[in-house]
C-alpha positions in Angstrom: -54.0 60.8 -83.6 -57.0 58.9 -85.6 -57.5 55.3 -83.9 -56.1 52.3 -86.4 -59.1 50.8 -87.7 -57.4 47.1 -87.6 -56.3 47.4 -84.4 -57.3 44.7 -82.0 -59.4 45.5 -79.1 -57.1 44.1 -75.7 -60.6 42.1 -74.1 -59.4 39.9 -71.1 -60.3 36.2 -71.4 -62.8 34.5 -69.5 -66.5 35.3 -68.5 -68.7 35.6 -71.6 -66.1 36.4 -74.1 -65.3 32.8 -73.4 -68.7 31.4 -73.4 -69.3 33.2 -76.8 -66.1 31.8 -78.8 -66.9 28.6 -77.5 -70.1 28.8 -79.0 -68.9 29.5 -82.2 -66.3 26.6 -82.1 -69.5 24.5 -81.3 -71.3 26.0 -84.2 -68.6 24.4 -86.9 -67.1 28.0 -86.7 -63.6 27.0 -85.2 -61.9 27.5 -88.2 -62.8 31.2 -88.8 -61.7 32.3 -85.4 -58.6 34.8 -85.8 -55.3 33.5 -83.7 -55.7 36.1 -80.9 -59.5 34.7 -80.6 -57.7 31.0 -79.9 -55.8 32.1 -77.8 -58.4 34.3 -75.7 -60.5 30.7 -75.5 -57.9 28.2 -74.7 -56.9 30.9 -71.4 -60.5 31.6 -70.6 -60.8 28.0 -71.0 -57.7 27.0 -68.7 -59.1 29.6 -66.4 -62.4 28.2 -66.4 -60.8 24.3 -66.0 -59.2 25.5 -62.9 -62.2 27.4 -61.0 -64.2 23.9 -62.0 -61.4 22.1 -60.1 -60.9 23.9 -57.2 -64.5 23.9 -56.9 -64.7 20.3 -57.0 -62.2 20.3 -54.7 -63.9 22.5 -52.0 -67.4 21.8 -52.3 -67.3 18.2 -50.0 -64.9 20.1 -47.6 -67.2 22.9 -46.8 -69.6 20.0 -45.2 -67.2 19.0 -43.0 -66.0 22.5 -41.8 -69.7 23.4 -41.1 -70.3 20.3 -38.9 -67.1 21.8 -37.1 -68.0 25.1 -36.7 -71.9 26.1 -37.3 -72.1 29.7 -36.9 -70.2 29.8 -40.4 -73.6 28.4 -41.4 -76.1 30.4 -43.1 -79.2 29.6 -41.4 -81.1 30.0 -44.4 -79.6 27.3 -46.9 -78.0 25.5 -44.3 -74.4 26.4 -46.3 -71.4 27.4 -45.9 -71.0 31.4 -46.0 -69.4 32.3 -49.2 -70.7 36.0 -49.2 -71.2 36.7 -45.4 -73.5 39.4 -45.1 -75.5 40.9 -41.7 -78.8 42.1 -41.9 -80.7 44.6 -39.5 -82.0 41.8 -37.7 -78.3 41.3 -36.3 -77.7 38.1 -38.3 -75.5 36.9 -40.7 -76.4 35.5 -44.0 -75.2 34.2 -47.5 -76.2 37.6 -49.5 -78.2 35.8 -52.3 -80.3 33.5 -49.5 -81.4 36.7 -47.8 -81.8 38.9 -50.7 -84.1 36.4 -52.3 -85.4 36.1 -48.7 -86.6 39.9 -48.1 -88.0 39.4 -51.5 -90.0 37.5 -51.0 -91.3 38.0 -47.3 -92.0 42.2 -48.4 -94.4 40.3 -51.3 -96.4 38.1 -49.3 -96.5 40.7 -46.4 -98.2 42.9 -48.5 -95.6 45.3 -47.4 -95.7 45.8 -43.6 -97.6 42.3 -42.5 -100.4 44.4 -41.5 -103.8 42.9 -42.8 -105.6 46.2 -41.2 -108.0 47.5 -44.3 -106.6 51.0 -45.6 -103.6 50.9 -42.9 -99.7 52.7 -44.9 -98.8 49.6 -46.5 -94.3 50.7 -46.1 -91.7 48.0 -47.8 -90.6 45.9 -44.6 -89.2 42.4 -44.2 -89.5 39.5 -42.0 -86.8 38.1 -40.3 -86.0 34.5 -40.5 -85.2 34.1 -37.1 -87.2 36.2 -35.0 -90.5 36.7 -37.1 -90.1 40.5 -36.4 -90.6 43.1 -39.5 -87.4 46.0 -40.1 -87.9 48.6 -42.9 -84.2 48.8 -43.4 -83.0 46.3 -46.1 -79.4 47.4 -45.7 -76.8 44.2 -46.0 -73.5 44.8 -44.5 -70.7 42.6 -45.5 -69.4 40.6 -43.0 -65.2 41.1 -43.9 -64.3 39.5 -40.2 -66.2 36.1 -40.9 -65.2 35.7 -44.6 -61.7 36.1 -43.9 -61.6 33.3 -41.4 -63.9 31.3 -43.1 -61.7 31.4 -46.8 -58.7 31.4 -44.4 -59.7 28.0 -43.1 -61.3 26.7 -46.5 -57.2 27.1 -48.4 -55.8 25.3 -45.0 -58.2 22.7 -45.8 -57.9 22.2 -49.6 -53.5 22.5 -49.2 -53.5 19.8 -46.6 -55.4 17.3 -48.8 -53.4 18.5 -51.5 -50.5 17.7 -50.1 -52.0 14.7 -48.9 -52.8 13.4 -52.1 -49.4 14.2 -53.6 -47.7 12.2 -50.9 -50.3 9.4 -51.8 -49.2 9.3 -55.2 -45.8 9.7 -54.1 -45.6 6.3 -52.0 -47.7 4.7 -54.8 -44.9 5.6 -57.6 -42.1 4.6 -55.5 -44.1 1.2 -54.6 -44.3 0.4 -57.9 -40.8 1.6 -59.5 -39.4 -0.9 -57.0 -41.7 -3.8 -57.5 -41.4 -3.7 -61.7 -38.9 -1.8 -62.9 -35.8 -4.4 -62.4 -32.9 -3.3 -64.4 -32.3 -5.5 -67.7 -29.2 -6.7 -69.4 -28.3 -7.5 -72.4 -31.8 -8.1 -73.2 -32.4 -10.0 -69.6 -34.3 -9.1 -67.0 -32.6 -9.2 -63.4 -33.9 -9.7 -60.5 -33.6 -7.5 -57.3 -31.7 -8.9 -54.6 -34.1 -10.8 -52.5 -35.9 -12.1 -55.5 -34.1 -15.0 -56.0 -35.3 -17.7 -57.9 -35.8 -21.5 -57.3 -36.4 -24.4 -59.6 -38.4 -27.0 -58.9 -36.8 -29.4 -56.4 -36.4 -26.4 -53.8 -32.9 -26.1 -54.8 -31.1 -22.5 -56.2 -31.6 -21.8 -60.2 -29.1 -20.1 -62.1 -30.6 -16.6 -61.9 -30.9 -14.8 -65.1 -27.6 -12.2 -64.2 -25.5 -15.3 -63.9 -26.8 -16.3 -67.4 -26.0 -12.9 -68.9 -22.5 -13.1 -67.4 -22.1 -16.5 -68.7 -23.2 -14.8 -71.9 -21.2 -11.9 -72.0 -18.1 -14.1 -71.2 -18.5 -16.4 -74.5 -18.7 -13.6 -76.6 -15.9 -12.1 -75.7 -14.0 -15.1 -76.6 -15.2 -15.4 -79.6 -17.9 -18.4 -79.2 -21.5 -18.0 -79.9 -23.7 -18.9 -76.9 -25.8 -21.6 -77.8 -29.1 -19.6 -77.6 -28.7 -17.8 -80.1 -27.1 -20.5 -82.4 
């Protein structure tokens, strides 16, 4: 069967198809993008809205939880492990700290850190820790580690979560009880406990006496002298 020429192409939204429609909308283009375009940005850009979030929200707790628990620290950038991987050196590192680590060590070795004129320069590396060189640049990932560490990370970001919502919880009810007193016929009333006073210390009419006062007349017939 020959392909249909204006069919759409299914991309998934996100990544650089998002970054590129942006662009365009940026560029004054908005208008030209086709409906299934729009709707490919606003998801990637929902997507990309919640990532930035739950980034936000992480990023102060991974301080705490490497004050707690150090060896979850890459001893490189001093971070929390997001990508746990072990070198032959028998540690365990963030994969881009240690990548950009052996890259740099097999450069300013020269190769095998042997200054010996006309000695078999082979690709080594020098470990961060220990100072000794290992030919093999092998990462492992570390699967044990990440899964604790990500396991304790979500614990971390539900509880102040929940936290928070409980916070705005108390808050709501707070002020639901404080300002929203039921009105009547136009009147506010007060809550009981919230009785007023006049000025010599003795009790004032509150205002759902004056409404019942109110109510009363009317339904007689006479016209309360307020709003004569």
């Amino acid at each position: 069967n020959a392909a249909n020429p204006n069919a759409v192409t299914a991309i998934q939204p996100g990544g650089m198809d998002t970054v590129s429609l942006l662009s365009r909308v940026h560029q004054g283009s908005a208008a030209d993008l086709q409906p299934h375009e729009l709707d490919r940005l606003v998801t990637g850009l929902k997507m990309a809205l919640g990532d930035a979030t739950y980034e936000r929200t992480r990023r102060p707790l991974e301080d705490d939880i490497v004050e707690d628990k150090q060896d979850w620290m890459c001893p490189i950038g001093h971070c929390l492990l997001r990508d746990p991987v072990k070198a032959k050196d028998g540690f365990t590192y963030e994969r881009r700290k240690i990548a950009r680590w052996m890259r740099k060590s097999r450069n300013e070795s020269g190769g095998d850190g042997s200054n010996t004129r006309g000695a078999r320069r082979e690709a080594k590396w020098k470990s961060p820790m220990t100072g000794a060189y290992f030919k093999d640049f092998t990462l492992e990932t570390n699967d044990e580690i990440r899964t604790r560490i990500e396991a304790e990370v979500k614990r971390r970001v539900d509880e102040l979560r929940r936290n928070r919502r409980g916070t705005d919880d108390s808050d709501s009810d707070e002020d639901e009880e404080e300002d929203d007193e039921p009105v009547v016929a136009g009147v506010t009333v007060p809550r009981k406990g919230k009785t007023k006073r006049g000025a010599s210390g003795g009790a004032k009419q509150t205002p759902a006496k004056r409404t019942r006062r109110l109510n009363a007349n009317a339904a007689v017939g006479e016209t309360p002298r307020r709003l004569r």
